[in-house]
CHARMM-style PDB file with segment names, atoms N, HN, CA, C and O in Angstrom:
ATOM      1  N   UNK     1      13.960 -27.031   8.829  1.00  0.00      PROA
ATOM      2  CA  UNK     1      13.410 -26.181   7.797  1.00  0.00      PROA
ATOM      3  C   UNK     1      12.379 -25.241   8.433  1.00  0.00      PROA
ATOM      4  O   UNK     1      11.407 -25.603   9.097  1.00  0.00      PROA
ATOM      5  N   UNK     2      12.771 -23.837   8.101  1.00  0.00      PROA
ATOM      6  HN  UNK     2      13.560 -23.544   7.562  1.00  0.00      PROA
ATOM      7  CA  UNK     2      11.407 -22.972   8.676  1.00  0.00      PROA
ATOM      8  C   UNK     2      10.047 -23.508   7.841  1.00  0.00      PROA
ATOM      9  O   UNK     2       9.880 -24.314   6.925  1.00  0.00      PROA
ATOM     10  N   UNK     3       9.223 -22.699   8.582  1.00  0.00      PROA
ATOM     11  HN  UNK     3       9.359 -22.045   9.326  1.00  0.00      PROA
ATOM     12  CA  UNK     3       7.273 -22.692   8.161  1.00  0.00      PROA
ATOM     13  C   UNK     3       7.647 -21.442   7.443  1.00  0.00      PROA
ATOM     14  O   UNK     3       8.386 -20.520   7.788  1.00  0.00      PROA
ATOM     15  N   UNK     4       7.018 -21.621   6.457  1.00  0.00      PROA
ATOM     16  HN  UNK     4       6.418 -22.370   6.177  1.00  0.00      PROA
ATOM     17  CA  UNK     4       6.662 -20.632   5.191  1.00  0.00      PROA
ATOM     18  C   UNK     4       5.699 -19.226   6.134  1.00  0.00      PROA
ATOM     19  O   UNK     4       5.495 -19.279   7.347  1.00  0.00      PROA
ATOM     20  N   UNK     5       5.299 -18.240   5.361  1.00  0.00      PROA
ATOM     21  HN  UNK     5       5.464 -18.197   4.376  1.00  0.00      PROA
ATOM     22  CA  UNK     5       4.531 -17.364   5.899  1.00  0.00      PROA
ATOM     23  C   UNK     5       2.896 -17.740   6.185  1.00  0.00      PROA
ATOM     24  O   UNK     5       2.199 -17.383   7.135  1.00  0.00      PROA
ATOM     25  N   UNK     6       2.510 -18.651   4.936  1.00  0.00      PROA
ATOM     26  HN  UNK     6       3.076 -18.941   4.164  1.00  0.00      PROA
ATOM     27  CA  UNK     6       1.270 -19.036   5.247  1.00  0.00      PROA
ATOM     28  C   UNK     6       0.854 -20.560   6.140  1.00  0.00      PROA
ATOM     29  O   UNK     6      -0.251 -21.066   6.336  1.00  0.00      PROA
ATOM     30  N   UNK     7       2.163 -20.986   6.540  1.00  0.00      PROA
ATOM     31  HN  UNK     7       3.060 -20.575   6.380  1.00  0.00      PROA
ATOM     32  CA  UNK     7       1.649 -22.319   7.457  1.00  0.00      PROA
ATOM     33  C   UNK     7       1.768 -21.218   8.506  1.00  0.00      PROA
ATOM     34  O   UNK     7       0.697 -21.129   9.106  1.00  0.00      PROA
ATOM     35  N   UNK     8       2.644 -20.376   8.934  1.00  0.00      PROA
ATOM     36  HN  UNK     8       3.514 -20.448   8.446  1.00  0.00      PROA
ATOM     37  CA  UNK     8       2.764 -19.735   9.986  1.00  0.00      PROA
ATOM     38  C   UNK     8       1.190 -18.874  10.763  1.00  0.00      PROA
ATOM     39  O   UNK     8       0.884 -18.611  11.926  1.00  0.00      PROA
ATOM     40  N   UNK     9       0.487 -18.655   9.394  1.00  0.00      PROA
ATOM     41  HN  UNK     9       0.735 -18.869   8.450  1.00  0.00      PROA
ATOM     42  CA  UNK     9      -1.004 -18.335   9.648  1.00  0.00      PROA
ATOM     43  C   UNK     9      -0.885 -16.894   9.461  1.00  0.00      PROA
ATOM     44  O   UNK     9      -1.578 -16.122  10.123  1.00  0.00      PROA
ATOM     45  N   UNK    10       0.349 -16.304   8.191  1.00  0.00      PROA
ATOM     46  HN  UNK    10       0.913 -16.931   7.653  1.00  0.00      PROA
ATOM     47  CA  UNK    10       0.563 -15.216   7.803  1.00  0.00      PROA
ATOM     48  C   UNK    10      -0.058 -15.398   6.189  1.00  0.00      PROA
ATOM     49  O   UNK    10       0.143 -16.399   5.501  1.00  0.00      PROA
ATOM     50  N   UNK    11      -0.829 -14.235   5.772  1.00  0.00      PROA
ATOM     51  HN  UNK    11      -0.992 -13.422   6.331  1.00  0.00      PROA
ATOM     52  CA  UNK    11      -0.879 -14.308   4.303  1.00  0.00      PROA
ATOM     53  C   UNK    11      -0.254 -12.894   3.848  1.00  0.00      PROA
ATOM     54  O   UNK    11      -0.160 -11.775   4.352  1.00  0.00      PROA
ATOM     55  N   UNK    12       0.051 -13.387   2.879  1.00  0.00      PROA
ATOM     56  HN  UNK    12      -0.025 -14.296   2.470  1.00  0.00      PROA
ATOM     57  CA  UNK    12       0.745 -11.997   2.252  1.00  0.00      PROA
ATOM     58  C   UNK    12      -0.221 -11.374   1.105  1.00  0.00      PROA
ATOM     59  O   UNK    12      -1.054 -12.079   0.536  1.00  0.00      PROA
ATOM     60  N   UNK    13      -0.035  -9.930   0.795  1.00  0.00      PROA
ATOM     61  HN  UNK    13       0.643  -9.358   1.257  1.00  0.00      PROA
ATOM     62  CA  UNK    13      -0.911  -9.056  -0.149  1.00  0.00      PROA
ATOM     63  C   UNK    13      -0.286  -8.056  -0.874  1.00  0.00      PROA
ATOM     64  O   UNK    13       0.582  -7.264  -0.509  1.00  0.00      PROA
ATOM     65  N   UNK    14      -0.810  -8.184  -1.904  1.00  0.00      PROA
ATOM     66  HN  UNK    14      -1.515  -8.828  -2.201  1.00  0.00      PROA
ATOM     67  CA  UNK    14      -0.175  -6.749  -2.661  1.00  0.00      PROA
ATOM     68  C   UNK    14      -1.100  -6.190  -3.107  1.00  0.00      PROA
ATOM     69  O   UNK    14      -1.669  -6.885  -3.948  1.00  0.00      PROA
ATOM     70  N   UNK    15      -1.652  -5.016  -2.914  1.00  0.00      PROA
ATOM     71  HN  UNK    15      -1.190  -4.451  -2.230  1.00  0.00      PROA
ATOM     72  CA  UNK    15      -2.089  -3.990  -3.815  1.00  0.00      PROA
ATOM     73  C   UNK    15      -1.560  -2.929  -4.453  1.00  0.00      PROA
ATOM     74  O   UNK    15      -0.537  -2.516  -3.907  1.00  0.00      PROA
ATOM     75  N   UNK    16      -2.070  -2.041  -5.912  1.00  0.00      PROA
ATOM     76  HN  UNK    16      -2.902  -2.377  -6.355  1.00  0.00      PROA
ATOM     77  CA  UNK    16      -1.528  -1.201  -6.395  1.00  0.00      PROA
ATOM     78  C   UNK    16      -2.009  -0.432  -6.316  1.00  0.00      PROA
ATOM     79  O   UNK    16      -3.163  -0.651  -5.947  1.00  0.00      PROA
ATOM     80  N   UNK    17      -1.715   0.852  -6.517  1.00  0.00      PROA
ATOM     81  HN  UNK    17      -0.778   1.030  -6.817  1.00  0.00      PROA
ATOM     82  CA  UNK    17      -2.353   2.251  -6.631  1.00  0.00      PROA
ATOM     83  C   UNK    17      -1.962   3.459  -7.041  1.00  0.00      PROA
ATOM     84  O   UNK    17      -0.787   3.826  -7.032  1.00  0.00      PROA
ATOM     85  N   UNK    18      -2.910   4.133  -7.416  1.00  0.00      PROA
ATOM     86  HN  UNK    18      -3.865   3.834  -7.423  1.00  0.00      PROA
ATOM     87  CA  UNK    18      -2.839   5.607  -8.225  1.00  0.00      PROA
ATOM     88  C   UNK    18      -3.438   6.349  -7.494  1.00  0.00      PROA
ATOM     89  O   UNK    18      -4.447   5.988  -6.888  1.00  0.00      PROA
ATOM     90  N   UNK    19      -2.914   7.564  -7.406  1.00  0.00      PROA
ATOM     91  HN  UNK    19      -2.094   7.857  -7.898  1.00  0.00      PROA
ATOM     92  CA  UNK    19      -3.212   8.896  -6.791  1.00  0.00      PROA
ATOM     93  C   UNK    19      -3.606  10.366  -7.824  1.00  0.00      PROA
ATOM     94  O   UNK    19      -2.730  10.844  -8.545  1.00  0.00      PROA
ATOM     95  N   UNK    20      -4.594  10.787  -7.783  1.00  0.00      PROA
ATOM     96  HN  UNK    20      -5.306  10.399  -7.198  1.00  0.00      PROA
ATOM     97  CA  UNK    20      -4.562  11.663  -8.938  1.00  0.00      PROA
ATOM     98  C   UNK    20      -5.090  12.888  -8.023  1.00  0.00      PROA
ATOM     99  O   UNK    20      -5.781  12.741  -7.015  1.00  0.00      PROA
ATOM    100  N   UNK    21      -4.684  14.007  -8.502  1.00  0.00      PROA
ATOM    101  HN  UNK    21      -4.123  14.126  -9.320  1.00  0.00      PROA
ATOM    102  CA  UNK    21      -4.939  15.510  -7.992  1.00  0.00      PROA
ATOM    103  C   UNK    21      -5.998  16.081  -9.035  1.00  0.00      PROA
ATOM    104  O   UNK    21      -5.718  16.077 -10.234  1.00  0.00      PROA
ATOM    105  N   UNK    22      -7.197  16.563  -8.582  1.00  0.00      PROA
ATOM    106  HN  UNK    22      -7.425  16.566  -7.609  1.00  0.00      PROA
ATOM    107  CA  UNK    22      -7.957  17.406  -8.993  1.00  0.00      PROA
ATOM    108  C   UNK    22      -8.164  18.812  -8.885  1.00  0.00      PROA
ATOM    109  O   UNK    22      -8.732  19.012  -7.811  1.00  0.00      PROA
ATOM    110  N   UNK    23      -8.007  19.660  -9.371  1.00  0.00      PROA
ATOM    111  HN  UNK    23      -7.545  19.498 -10.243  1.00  0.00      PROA
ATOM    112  CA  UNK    23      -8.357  21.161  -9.342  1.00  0.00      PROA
ATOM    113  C   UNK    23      -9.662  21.749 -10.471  1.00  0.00      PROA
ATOM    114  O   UNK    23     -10.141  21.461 -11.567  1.00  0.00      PROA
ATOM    115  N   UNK    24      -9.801  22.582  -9.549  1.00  0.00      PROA
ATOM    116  HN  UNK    24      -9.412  22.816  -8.658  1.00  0.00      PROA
ATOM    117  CA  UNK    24     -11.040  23.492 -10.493  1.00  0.00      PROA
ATOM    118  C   UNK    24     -10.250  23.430 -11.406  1.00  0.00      PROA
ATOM    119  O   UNK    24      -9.025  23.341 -11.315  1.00  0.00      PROA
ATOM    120  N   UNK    25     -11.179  23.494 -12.764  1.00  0.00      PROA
ATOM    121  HN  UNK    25     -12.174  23.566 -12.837  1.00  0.00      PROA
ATOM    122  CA  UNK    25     -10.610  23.563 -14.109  1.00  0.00      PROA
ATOM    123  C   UNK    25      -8.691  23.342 -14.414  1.00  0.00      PROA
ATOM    124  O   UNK    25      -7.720  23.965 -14.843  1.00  0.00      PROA
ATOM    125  N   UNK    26      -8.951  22.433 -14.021  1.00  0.00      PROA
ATOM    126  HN  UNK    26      -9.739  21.927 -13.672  1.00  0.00      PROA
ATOM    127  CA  UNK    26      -7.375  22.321 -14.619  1.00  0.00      PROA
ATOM    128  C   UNK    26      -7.463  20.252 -14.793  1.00  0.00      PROA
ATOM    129  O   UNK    26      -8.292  19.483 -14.306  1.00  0.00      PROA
ATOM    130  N   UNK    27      -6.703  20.067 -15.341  1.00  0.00      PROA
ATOM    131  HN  UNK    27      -6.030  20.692 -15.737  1.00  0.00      PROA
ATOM    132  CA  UNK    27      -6.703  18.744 -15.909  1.00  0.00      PROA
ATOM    133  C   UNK    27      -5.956  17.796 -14.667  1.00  0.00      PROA
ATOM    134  O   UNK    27      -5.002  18.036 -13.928  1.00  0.00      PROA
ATOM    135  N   UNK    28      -6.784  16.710 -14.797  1.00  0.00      PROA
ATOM    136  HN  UNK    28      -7.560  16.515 -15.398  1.00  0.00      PROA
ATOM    137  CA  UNK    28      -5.918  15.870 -13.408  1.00  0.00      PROA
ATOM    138  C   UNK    28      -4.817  15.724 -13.927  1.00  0.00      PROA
ATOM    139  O   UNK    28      -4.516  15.880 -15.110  1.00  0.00      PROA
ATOM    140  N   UNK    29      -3.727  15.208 -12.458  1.00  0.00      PROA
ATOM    141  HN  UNK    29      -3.971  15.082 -11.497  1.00  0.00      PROA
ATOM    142  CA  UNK    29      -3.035  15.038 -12.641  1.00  0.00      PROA
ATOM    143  C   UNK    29      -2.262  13.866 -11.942  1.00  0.00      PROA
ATOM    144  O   UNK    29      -2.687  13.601 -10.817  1.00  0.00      PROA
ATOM    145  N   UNK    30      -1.256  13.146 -12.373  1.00  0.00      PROA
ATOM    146  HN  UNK    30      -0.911  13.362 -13.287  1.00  0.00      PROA
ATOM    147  CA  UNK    30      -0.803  12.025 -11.471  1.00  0.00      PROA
ATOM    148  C   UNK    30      -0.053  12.400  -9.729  1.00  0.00      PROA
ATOM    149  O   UNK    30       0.694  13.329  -9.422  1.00  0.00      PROA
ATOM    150  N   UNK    31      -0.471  11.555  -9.067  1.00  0.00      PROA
ATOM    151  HN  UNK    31      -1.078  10.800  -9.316  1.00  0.00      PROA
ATOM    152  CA  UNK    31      -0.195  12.800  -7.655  1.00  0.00      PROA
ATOM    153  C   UNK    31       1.063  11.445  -7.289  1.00  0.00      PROA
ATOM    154  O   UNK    31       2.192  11.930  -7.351  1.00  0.00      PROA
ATOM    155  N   UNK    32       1.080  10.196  -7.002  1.00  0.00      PROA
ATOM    156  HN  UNK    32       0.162   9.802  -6.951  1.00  0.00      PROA
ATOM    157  CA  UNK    32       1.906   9.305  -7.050  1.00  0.00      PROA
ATOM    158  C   UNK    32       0.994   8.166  -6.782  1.00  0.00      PROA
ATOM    159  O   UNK    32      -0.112   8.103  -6.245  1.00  0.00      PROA
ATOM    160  N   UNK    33       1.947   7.101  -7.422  1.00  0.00      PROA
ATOM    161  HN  UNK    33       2.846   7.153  -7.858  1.00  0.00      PROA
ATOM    162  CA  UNK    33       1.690   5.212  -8.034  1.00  0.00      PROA
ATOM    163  C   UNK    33       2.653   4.476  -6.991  1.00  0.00      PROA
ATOM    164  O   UNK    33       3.674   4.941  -6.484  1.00  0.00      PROA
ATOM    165  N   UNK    34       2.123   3.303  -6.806  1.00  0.00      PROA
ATOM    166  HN  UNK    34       1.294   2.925  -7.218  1.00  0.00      PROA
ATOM    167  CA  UNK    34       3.019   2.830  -6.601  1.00  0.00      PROA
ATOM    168  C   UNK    34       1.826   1.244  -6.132  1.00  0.00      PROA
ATOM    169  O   UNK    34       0.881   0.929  -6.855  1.00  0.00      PROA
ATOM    170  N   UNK    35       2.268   0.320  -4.545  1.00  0.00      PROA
ATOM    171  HN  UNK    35       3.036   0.576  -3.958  1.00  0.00      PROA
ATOM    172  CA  UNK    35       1.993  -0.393  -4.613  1.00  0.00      PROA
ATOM    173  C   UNK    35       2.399  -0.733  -2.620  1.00  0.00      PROA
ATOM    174  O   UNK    35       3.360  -0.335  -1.961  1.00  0.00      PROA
ATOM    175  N   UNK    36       1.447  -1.421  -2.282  1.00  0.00      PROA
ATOM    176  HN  UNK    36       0.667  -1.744  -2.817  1.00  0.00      PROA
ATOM    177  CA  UNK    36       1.052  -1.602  -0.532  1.00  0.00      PROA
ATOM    178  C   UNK    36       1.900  -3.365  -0.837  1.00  0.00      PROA
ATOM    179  O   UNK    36       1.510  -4.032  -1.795  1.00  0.00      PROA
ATOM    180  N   UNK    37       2.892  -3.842  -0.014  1.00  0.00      PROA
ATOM    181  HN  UNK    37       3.209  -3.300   0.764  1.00  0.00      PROA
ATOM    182  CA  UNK    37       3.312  -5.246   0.880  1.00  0.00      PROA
ATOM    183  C   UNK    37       2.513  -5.178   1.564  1.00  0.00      PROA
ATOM    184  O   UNK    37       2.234  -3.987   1.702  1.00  0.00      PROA
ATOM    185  N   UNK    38       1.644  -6.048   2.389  1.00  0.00      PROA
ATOM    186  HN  UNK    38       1.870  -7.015   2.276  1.00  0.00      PROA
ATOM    187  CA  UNK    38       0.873  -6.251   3.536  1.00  0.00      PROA
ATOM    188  C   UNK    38       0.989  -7.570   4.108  1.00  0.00      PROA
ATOM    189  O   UNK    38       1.114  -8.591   3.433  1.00  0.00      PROA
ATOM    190  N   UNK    39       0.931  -7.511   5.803  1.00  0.00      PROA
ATOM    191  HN  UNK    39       0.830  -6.681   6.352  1.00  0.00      PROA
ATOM    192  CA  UNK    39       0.996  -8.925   5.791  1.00  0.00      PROA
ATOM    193  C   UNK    39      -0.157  -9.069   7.420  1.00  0.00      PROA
ATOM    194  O   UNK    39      -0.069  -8.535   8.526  1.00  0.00      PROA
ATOM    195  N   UNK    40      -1.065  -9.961   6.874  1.00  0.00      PROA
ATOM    196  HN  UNK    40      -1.136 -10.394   5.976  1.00  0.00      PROA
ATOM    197  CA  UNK    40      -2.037 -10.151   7.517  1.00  0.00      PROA
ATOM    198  C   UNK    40      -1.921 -11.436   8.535  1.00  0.00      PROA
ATOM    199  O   UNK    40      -1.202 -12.430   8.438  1.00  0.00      PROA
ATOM    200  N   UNK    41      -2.787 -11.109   9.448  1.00  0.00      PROA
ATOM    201  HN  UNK    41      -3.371 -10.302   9.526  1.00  0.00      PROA
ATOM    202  CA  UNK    41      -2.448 -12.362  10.327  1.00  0.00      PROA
ATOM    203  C   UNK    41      -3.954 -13.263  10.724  1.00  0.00      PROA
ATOM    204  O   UNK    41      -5.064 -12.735  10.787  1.00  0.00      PROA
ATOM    205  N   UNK    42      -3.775 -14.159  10.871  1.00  0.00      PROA
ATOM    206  HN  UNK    42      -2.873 -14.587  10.820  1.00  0.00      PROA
ATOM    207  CA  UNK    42      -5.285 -14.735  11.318  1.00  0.00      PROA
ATOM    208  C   UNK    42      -5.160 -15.086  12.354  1.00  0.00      PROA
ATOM    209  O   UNK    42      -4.281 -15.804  12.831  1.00  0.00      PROA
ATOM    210  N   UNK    43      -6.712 -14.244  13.184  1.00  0.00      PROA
ATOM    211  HN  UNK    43      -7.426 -13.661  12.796  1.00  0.00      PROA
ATOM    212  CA  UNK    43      -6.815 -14.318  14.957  1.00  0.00      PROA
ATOM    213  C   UNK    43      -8.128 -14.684  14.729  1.00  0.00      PROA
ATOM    214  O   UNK    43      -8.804 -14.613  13.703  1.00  0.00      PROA
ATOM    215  N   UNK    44      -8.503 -15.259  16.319  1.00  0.00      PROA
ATOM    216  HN  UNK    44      -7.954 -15.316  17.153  1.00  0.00      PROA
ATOM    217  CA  UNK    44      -9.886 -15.314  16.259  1.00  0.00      PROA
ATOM    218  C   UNK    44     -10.964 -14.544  15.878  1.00  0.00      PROA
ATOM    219  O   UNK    44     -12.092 -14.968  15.628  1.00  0.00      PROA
ATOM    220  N   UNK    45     -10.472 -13.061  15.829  1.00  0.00      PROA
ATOM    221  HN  UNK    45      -9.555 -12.717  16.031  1.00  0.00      PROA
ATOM    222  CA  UNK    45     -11.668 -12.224  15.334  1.00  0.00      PROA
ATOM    223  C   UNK    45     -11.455 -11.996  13.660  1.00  0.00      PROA
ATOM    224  O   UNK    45     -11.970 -10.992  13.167  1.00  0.00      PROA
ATOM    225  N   UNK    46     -10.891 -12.688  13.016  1.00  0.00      PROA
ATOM    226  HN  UNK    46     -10.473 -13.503  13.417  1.00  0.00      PROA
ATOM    227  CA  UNK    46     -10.729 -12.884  12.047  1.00  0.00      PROA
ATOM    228  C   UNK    46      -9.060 -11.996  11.092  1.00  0.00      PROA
ATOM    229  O   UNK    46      -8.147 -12.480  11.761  1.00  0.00      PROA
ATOM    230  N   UNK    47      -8.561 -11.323  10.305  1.00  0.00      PROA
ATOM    231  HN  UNK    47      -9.303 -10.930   9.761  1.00  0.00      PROA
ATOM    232  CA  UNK    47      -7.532 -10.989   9.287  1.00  0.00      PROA
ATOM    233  C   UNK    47      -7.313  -9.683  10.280  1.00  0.00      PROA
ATOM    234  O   UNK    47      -8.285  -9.011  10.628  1.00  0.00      PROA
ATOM    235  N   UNK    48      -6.186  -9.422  10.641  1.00  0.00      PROA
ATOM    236  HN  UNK    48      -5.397  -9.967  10.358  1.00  0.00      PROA
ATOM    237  CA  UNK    48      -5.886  -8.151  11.200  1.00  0.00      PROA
ATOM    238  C   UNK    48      -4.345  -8.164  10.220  1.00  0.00      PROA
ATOM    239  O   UNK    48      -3.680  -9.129   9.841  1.00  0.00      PROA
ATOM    240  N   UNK    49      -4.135  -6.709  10.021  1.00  0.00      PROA
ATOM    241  HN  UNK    49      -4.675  -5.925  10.329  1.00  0.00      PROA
ATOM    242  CA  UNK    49      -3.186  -6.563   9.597  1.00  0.00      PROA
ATOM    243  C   UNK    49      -1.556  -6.433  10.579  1.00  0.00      PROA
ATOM    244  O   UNK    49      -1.409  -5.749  11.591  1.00  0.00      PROA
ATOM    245  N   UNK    50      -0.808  -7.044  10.110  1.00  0.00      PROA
ATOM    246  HN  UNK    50      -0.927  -7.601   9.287  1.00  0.00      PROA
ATOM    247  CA  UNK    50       0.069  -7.364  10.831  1.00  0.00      PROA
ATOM    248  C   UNK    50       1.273  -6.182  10.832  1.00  0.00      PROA
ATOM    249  O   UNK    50       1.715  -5.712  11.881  1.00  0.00      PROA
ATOM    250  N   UNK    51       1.820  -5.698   9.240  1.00  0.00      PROA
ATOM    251  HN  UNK    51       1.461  -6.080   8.388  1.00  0.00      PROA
ATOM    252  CA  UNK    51       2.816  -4.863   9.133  1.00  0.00      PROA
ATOM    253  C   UNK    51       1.861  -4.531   7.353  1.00  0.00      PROA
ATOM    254  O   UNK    51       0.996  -5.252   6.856  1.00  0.00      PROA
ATOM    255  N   UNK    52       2.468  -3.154   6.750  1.00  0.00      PROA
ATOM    256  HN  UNK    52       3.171  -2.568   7.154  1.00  0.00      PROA
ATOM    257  CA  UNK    52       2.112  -2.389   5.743  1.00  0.00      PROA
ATOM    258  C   UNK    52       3.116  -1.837   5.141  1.00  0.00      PROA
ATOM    259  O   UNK    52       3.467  -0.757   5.617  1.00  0.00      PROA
ATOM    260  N   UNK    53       3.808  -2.301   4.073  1.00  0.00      PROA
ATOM    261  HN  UNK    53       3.523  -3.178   3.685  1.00  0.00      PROA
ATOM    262  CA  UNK    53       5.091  -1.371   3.164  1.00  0.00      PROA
ATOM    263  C   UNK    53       4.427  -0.285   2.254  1.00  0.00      PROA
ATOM    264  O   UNK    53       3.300  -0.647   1.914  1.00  0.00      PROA
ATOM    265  N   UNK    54       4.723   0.720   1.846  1.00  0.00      PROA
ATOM    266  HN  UNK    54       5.638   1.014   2.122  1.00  0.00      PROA
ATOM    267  CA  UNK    54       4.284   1.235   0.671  1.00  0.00      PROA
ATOM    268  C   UNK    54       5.620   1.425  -0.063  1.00  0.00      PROA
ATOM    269  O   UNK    54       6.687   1.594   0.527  1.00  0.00      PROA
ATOM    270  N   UNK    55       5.500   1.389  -1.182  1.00  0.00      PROA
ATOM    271  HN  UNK    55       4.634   1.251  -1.662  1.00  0.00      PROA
ATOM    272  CA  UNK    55       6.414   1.484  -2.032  1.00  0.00      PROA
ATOM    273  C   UNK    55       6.029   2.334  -3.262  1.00  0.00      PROA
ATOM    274  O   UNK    55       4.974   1.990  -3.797  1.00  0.00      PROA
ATOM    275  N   UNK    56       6.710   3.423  -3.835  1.00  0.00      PROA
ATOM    276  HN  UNK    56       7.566   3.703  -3.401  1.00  0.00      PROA
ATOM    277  CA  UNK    56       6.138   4.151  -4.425  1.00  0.00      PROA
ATOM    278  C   UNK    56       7.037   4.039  -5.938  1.00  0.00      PROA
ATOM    279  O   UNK    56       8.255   4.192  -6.033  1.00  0.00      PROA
ATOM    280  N   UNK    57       6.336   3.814  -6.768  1.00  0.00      PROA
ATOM    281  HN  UNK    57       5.347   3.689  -6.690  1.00  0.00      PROA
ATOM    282  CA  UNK    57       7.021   2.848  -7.758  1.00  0.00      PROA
ATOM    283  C   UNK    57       7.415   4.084  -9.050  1.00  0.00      PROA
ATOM    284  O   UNK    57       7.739   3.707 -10.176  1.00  0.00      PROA
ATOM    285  N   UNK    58       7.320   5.689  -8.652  1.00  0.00      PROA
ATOM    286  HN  UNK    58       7.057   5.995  -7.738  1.00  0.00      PROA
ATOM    287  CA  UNK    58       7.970   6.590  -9.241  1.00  0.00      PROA
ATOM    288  C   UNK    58       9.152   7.328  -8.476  1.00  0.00      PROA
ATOM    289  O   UNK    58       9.534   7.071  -7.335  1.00  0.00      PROA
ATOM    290  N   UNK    59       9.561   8.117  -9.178  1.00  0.00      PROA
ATOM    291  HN  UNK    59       9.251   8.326 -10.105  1.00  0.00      PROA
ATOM    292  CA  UNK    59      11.021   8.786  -8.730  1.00  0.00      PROA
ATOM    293  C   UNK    59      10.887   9.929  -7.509  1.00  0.00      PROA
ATOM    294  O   UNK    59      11.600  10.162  -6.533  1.00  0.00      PROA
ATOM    295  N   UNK    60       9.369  10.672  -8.121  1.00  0.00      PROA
ATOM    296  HN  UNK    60       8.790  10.482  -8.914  1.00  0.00      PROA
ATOM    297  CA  UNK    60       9.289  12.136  -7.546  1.00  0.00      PROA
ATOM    298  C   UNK    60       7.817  12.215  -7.091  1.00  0.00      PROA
ATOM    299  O   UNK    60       7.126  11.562  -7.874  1.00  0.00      PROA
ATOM    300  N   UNK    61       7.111  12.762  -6.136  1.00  0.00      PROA
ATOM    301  HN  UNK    61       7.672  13.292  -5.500  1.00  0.00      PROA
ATOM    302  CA  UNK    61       6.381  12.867  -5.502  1.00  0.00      PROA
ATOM    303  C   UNK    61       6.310  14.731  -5.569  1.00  0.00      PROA
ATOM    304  O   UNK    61       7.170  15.597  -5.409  1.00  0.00      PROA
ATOM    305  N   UNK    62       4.848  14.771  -5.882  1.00  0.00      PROA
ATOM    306  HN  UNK    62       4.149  14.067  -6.012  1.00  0.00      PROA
ATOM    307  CA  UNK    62       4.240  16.622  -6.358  1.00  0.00      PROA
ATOM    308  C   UNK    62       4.220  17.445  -4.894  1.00  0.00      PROA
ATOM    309  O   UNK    62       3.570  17.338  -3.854  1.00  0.00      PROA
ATOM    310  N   UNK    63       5.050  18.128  -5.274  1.00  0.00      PROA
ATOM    311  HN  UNK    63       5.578  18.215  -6.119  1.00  0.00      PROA
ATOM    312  CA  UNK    63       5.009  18.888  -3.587  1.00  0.00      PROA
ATOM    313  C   UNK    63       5.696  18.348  -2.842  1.00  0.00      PROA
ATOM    314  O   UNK    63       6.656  17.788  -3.372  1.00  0.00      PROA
ATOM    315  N   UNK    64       5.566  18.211  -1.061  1.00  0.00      PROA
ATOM    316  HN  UNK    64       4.787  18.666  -0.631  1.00  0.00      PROA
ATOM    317  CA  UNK    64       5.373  18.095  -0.217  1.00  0.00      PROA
ATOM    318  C   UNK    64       4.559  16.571   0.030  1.00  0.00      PROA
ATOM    319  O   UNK    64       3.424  16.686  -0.433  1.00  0.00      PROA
ATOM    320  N   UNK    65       4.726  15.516   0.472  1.00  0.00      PROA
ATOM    321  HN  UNK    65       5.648  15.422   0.848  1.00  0.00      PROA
ATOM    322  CA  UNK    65       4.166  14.486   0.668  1.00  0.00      PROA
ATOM    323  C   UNK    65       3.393  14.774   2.376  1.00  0.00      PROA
ATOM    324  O   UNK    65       3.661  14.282   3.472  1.00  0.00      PROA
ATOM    325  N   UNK    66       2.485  15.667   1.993  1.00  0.00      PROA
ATOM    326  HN  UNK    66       2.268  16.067   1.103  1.00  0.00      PROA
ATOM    327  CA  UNK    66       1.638  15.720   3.461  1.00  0.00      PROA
ATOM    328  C   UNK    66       0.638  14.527   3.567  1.00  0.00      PROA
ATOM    329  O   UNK    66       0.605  13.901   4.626  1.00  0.00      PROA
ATOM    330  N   UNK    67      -0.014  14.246   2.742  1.00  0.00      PROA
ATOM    331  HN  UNK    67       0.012  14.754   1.881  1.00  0.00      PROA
ATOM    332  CA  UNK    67      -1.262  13.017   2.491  1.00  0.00      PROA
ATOM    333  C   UNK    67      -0.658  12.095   2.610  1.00  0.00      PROA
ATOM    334  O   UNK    67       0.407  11.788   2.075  1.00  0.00      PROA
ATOM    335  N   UNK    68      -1.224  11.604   3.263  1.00  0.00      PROA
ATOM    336  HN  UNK    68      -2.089  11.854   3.697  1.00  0.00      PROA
ATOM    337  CA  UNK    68      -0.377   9.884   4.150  1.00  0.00      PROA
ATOM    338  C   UNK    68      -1.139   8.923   2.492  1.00  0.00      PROA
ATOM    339  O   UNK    68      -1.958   9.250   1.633  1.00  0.00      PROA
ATOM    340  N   UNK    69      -0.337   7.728   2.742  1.00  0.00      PROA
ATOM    341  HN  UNK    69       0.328   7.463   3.439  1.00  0.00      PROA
ATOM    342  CA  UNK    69      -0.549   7.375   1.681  1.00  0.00      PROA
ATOM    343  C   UNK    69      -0.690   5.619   2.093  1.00  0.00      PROA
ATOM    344  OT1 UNK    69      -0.929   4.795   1.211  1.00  0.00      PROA
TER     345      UNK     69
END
């Protein structure tokens, strides 16, 4: 039987997130949502991140996706 991710001394993470665009006078707007996989590892200097998914949990993205996300 394998070791799971966390006997392995892997923890796993999810965060979510929103992106919103601001302009002079104009009303925000949603820029893209979605949500980070992460998988962290434990070393002696303590949680380093191991690997990072993003997943973007809408269809269409405003523009050009230059802003790393």
């Amino acid at each position: 039987m394998e070791a799971s991710p966390e006997q392995q001394g892997v923890v796993q993470a999810e965060t979510v997130f929103a992106v919103f665009r601001n302009r002079p006078s104009q009303a925000s707007e949603v820029h893209s949502v979605g949500r980070y996989l992460d998988e962290l590892v434990r070393t002696p200097e303590g949680l380093r991140l191991q690997s990072r998914r993003c997943i973007l949990d809408g269809d269409t993205v405003l523009n050009s996706l230059i802003y790393p996300l």
